[in-house]
C-alpha positions as CSV (number, residue, x, y, z in Angstrom):
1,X,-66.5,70.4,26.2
2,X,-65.5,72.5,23.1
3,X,-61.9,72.7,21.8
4,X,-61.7,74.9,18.7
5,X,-58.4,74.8,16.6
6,X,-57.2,78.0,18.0
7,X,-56.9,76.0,21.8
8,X,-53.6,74.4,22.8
9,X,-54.2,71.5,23.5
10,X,-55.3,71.3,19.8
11,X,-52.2,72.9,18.8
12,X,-50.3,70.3,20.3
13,X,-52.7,67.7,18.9
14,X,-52.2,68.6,15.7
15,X,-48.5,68.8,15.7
16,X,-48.3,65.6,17.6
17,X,-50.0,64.2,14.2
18,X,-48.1,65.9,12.2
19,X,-44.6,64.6,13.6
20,X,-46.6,61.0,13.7
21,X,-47.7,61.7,10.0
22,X,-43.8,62.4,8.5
23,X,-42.7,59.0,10.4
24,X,-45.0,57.2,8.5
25,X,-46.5,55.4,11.7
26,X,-50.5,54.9,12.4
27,X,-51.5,55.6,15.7
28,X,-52.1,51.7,16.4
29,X,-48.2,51.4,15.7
30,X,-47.3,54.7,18.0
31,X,-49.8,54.1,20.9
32,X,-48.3,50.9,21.3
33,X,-44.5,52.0,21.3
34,X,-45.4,54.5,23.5
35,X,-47.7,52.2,25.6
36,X,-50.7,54.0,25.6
37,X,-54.1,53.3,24.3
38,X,-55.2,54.3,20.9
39,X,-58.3,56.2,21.9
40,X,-56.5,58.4,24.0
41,X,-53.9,58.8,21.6
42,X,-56.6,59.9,19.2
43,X,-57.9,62.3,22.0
44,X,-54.5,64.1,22.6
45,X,-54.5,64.5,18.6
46,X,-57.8,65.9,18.2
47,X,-57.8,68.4,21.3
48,X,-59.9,66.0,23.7
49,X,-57.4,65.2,26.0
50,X,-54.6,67.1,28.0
51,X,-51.7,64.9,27.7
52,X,-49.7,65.2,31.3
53,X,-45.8,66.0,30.8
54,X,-44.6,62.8,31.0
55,X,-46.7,61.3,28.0
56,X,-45.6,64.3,25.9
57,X,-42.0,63.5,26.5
58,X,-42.2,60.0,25.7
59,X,-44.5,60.3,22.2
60,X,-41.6,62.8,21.6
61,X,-38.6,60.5,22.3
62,X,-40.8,57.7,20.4
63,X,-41.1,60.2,17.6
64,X,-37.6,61.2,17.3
65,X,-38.5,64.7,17.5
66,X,-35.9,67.5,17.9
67,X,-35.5,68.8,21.2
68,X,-36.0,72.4,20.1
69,X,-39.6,70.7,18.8
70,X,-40.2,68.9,22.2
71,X,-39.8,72.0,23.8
72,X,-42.7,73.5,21.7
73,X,-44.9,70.6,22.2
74,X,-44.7,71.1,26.1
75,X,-45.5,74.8,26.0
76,X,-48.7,74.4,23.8
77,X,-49.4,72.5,26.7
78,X,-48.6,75.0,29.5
79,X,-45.3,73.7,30.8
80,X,-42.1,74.7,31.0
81,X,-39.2,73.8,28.6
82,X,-36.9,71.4,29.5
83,X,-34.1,71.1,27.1
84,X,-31.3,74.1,26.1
């Protein structure tokens, strides 16, 4: 399968990186606080995986990212905002 960078769940990849990136965490150190594996965490980043809602939500609250943000992040993945 072929994700190029114009695909959303690359979008969301790469701003999942980004947000990991400006907390100055690895993704060893956010897979684990998130409790998910590394690889897979490094194959929502790069476009290889879809993450599911739930898993979006909690690298978000892990991340500290802005609600306004979160909601982003879930609509580059196809679902619905959640937060006003």
């Amino acid at each position: 399968m072929h994700n190029d960078t114009g695909s959303p769940a690359f979008q969301l990849g790469e701003r999942l990186r980004g947000w990991r990136e400006r907390r100055g965490l690895s993704q060893m150190a956010l897979a684990l606080q998130a409790e998910v594996s590394t690889r897979h965490l490094s194959f929502v980043e790069t476009g290889r995986a879809q993450p599911g809602r739930d898993l979006i939500l909690r690298l978000a609250e892990e991340l500290e990212i802005p609600l306004r943000e979160r909601n982003v992040l879930l609509a580059a993945a196809g679902f619905a905002p959640v937060f006003e």
